[in-house]
C-alpha positions as CSV (number, residue, x, y, z in Angstrom):
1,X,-13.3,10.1,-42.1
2,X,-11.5,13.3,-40.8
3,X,-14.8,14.3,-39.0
4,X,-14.7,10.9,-37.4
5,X,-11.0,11.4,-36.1
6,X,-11.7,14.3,-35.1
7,X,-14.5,13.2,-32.8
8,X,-12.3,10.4,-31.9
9,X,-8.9,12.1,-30.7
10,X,-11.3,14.6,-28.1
11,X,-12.8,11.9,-26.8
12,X,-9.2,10.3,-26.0
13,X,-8.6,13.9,-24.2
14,X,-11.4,13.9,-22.2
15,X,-10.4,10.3,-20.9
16,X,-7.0,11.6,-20.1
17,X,-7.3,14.6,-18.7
18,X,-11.4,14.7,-17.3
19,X,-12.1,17.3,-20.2
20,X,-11.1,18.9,-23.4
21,X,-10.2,22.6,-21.4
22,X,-7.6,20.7,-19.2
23,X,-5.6,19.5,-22.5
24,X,-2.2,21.8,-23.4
25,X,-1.8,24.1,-26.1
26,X,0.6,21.5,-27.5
27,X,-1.7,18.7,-27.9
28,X,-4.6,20.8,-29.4
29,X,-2.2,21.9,-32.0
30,X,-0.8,18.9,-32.6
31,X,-4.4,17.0,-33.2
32,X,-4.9,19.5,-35.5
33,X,-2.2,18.5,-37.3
34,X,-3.0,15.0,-37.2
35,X,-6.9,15.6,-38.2
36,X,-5.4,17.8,-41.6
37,X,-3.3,14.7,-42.4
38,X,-5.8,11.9,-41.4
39,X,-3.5,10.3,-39.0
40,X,-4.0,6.9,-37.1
41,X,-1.4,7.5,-34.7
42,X,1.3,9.6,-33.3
43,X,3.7,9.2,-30.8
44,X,6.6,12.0,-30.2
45,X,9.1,13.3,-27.4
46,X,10.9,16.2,-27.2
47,X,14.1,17.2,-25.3
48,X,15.8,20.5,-24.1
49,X,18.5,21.3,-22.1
50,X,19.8,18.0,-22.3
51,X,17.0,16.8,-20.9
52,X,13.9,14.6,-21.9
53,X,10.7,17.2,-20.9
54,X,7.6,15.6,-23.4
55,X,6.0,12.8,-24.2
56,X,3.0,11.9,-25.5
57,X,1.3,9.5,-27.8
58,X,-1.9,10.2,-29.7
59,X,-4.6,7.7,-31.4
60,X,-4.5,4.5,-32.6
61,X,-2.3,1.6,-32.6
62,X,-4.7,-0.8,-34.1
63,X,-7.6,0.4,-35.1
64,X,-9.2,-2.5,-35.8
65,X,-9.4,-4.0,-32.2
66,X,-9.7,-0.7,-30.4
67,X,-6.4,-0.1,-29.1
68,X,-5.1,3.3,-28.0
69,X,-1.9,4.2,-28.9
70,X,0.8,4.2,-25.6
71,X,4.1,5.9,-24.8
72,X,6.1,1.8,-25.1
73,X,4.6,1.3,-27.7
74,X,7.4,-0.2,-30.4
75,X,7.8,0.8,-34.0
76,X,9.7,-0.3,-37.0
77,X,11.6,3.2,-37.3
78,X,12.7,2.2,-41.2
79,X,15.7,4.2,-41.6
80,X,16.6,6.0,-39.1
81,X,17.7,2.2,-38.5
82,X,20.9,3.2,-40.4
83,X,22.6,5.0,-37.8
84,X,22.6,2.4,-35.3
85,X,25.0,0.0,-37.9
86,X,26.9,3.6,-38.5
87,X,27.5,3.6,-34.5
88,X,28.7,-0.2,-34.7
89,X,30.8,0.6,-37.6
90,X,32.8,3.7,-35.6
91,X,33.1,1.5,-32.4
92,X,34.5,-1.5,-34.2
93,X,36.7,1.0,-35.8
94,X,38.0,2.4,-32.8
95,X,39.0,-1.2,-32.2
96,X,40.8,-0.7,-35.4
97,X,39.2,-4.1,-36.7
98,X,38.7,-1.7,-39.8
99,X,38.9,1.8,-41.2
100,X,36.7,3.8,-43.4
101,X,39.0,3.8,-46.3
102,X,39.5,0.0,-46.1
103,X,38.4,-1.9,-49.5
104,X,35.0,-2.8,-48.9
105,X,35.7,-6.0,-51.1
106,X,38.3,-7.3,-48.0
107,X,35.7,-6.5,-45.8
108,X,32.2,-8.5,-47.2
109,X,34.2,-11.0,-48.8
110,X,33.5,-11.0,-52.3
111,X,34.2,-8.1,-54.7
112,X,32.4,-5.0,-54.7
113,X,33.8,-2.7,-58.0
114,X,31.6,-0.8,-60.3
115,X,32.0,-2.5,-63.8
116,X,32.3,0.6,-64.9
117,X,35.3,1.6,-63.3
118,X,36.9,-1.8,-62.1
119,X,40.1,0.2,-61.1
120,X,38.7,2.6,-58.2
121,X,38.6,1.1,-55.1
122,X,34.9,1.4,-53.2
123,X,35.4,2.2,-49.6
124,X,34.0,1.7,-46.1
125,X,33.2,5.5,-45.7
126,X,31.3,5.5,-49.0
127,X,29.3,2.9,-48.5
128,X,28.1,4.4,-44.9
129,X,27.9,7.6,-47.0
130,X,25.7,6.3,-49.8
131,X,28.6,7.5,-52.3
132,X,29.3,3.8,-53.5
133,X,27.7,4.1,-57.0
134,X,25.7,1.2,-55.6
135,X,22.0,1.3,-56.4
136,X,18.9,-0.5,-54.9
137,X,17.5,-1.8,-59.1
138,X,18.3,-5.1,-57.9
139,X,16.8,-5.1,-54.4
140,X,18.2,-5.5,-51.3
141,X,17.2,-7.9,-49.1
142,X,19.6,-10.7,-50.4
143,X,23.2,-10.1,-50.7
144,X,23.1,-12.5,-53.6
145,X,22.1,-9.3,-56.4
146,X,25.4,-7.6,-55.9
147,X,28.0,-10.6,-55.5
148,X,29.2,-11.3,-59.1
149,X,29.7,-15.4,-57.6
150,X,25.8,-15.6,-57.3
151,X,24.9,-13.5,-60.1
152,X,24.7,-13.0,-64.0
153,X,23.1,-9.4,-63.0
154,X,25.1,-8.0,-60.2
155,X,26.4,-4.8,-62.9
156,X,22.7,-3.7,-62.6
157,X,23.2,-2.4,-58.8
158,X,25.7,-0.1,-60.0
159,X,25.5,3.1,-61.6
160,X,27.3,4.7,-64.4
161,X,29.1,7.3,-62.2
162,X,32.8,6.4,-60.6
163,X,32.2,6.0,-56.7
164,X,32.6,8.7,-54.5
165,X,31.9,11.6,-56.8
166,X,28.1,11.4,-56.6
167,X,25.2,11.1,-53.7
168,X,22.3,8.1,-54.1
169,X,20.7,7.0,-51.5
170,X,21.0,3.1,-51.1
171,X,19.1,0.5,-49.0
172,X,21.8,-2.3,-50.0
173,X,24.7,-0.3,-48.8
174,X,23.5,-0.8,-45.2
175,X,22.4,-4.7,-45.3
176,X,25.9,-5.2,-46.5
177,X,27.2,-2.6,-43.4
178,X,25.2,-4.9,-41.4
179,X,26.9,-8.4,-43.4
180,X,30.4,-6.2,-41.9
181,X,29.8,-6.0,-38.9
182,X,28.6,-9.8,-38.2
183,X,32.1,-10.5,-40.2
184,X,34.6,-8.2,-37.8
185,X,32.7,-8.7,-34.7
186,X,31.9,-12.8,-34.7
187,X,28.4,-11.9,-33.6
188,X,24.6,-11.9,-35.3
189,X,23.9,-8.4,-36.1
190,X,21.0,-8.2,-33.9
191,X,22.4,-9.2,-30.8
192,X,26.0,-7.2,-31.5
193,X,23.5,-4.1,-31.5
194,X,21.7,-5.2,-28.3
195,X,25.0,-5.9,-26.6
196,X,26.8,-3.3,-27.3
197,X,24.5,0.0,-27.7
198,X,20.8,-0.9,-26.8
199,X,21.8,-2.7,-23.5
200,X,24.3,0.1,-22.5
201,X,22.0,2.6,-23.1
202,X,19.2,0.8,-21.3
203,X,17.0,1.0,-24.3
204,X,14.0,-1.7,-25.4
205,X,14.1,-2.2,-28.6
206,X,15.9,-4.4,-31.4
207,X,16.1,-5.7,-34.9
208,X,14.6,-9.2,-34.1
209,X,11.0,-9.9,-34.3
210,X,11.3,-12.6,-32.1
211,X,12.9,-11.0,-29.4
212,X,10.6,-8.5,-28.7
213,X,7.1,-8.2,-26.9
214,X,4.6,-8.6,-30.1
215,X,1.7,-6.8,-28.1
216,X,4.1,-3.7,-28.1
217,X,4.3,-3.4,-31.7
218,X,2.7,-0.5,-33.1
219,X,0.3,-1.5,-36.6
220,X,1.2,0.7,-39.6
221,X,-1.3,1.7,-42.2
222,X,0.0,2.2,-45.7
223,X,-2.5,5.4,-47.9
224,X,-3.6,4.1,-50.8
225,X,-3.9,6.9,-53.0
226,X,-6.6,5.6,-55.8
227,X,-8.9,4.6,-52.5
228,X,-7.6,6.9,-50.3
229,X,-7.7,4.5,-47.6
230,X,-5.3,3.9,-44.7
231,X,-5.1,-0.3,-44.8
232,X,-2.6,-2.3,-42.2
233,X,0.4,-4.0,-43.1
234,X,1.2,-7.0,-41.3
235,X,4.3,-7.9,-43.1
236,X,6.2,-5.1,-40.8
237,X,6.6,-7.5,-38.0
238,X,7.2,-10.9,-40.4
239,X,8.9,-13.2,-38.1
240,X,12.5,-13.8,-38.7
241,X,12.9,-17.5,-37.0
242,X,12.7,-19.4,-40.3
243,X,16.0,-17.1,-41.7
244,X,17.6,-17.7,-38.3
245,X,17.3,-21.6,-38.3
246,X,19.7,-21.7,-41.7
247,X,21.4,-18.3,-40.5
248,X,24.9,-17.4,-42.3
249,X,26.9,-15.1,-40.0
250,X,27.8,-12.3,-42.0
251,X,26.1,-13.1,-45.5
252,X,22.5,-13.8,-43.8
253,X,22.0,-10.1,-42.3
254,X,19.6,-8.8,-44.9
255,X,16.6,-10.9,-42.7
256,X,17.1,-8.3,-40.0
257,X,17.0,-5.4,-42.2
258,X,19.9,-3.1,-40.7
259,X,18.6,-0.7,-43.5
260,X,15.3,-0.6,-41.5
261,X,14.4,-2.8,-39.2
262,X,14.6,-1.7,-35.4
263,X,11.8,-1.6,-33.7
264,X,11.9,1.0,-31.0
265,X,9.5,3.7,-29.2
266,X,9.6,7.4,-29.7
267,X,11.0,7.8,-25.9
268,X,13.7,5.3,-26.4
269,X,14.6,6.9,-30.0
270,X,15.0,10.1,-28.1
271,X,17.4,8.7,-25.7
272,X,19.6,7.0,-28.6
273,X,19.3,10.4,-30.3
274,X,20.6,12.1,-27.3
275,X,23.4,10.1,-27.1
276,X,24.4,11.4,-30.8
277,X,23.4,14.8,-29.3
278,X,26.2,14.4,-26.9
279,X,28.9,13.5,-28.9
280,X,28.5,9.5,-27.9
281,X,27.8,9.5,-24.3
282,X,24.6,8.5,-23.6
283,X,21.8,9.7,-20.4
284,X,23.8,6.4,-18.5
285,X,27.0,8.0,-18.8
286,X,28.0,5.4,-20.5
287,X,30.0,6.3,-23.6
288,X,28.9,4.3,-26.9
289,X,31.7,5.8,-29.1
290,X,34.2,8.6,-28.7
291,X,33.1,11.9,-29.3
292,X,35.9,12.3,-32.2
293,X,33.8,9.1,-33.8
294,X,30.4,10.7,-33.3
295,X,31.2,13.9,-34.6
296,X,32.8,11.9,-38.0
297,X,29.2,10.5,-38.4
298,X,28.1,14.3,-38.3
299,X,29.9,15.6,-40.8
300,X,28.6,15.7,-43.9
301,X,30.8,13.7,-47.0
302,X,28.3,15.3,-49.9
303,X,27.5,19.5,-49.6
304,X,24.4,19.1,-51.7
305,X,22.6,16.6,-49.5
306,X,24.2,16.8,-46.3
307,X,24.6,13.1,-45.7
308,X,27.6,11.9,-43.2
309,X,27.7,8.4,-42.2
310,X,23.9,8.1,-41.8
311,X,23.3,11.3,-39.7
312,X,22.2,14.0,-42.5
313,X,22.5,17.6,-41.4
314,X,19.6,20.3,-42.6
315,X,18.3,23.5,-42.0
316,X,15.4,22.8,-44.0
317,X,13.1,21.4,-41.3
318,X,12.8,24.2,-38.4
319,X,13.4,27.8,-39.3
320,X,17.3,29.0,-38.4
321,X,18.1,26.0,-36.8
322,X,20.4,23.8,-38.5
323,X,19.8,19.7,-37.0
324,X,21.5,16.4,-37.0
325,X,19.5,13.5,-38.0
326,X,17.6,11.2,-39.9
327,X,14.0,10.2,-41.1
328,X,12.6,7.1,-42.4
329,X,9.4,6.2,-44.3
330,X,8.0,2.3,-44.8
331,X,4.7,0.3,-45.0
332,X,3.4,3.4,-44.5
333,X,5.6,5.0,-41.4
334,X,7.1,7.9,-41.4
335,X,9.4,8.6,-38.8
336,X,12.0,11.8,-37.8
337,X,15.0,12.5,-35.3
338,X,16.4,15.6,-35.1
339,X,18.8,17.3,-32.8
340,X,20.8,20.6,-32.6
341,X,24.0,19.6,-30.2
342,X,25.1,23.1,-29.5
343,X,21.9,24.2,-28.1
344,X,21.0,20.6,-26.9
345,X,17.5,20.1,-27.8
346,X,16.1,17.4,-29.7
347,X,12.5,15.8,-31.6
348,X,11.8,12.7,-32.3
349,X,8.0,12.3,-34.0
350,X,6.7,9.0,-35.3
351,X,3.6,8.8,-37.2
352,X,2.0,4.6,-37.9
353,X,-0.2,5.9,-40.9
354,X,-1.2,9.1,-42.3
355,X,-3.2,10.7,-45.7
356,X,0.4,11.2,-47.6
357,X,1.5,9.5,-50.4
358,X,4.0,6.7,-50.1
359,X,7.8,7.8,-50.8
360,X,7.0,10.9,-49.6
361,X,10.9,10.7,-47.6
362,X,12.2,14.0,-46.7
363,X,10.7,16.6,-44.2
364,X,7.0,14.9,-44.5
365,X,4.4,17.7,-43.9
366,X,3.2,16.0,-41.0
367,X,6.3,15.5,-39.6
368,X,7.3,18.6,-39.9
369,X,4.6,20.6,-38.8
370,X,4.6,18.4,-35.7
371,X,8.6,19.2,-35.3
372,X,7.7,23.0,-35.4
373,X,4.5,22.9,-33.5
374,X,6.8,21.1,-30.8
375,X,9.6,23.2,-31.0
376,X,7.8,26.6,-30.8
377,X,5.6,25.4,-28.1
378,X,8.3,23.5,-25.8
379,X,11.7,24.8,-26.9
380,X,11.6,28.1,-27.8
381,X,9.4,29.6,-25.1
382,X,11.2,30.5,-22.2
């Protein structure tokens, strides 16, 4: 197989650019990467000085009908999703329709309290912060697990430490930050994002299947590790027009996945990320959120992890730098966006498939290596 890739990803070089000699130092290193970690595809852009210099896209998007991976092409990004319900949470805060220590309760509409410590109040800010005690045992793509009106069980999606002491990281807490925004802002949770940051920031992308151009979406290939095999998974992209028909504003969200589900290139995530970069203002000019909001989100609530309100800071991932971000990992995806906002230089890489084992989240070796190759090559040298 890797010999195969190999032999594949020159061959998509010599189309590009007449012949293998003519290819940068960049994209040599980084298909070397990609053949170490059998990788179906890659996409990635880079920015510095404030400024979007690199990208470029890098085998396939569906390998089983031949199709070459492109610059628009659209992934699901999985959690790096997060963020984007953050943003909508600090603008409809800045309209003061809420504040981050409002009772979360008053804000989904049915109770949210740990069992285990009825009296403490869970808030807005630890829910974005994944400090709520709240766990994902029960699932999360149906509000119903953790609403003690629907069910017998709900006690299981909590854990046995009070809220706000500890760090977990929680898929539920952001279909319910999704649920929250639906209920302050009157609007579906898809189109309050479109409206209010994709459209401003002249973006394509979104959290509705339906909306989108399906020839743009990227396939992603799950490893299976007893077969070591990299096999597609349709399921990314499931339609959503079924949910929508018996929609409930606010209590429905979960079938948009605001924990995971916008689809988006690597370009377009580099231009959301640069509007983070720069304190909310986006390449438009057009500001998204105040720069006292945006650096909120960057500020991390837990020392040990680093996590704000879905931006995580680390110094783990390029050597002496210290970036702002997030990564996600689903159906076989993995996904990073990283920026440093002093120095104003950013990565985004997206990978559709790749050898690794699923639930491998933080600082992927792929990833990774592709974030330093990138950074070395395009960033650091003068």
């Amino acid at each position: 197989m890797k010999k195969h890739l190999v032999n594949f990803l020159i061959w998509i070089f010599i189309i590009h650019h007449t012949a293998l000699a003519q290819t940068s130092a960049v994209d040599q290193q980084i298909i070397a990467i990609m053949n170490k970690y059998q990788t179906m595809g890659l996409s990635v852009a880079v920015v510095k000085d404030n400024h979007l210099i690199y990208n470029q896209s890098y085998g396939w998007k569906n390998k089983e009908s031949a199709q070459l991976l492109k610059n628009d092409d659209i992934f699901r990004i999985a959690s790096i999703s997060k963020s984007f319900s953050a943003t909508a949470i600090m603008q409809l805060i800045e309209q003061k329709k809420c504040h981050l220590d409002d009772d979360f309760s008053d804000l989904i509409g049915f109770k949210i309290r740990n069992p285990n410590f009825p009296n403490k109040k869970i808030t807005l800010k630890m829910v974005l912060s994944h400090t709520s005690s709240i766990n994902d045992k029960n699932g999360y793509f149906d509000l119903d697990v953790i609403n003690p009106d629907k069910s017998d069980k709900y006690a299981i999606s909590y854990n046995h430490y009070e809220p706000g002491t500890q760090y977990e990281y929680c898929n539920l807490n952001f279909n319910m930050i999704g649920a929250v925004i639906e209920r302050l802002s009157g609007q579906r949770f898809d189109l309050y994002i479109k409206e209010h940051i994709l459209d401003p920031l002249q973006l394509y992308a979104g959290y509705c299947v339906d909306s989108l151009d399906n020839t743009k979406f990227v396939t992603l290939y799950e490893y299976d590790t007893v077969n070591k095999q990299l096999s597609p998974q349709p399921s990314a992209y499931n339609p959503r027009s079924e949910e929508i028909k018996n929609y409930k504003l606010g209590y429905s969200t979960p079938a948009f996945s605001p924990t995971g589900g916008m689809k988006i290139s690597a370009v377009d995530l580099a231009k959301y990320m640069m509007m983070h970069m720069n304190y909310g203002k986006g390449l438009t000019n057009k500001r998204i959120i105040k720069k006292g909001s945006s650096k909120i989100m960057q500020i991390p609530i837990t020392s040990n992890e680093g996590y704000g309100l879905a931006l995580r800071v680390s110094d783990k991932i390029i050597q002496n730098k210290t970036l702002i971000g997030h990564t996600g990992s689903a159906y076989g995806l993995y996904s990073a966006m990283f920026s440093e906002p002093k120095e104003k230089f950013g990565i985004v890489v997206i990978t559709n498939g790749c050898a690794i084992p699923p639930d491998t989240f933080d600082f992927n070796p792929l990833l990774q290596a592709c974030m330093n190759t990138l950074y070395t090559e395009l960033i650091a040298k003068k």
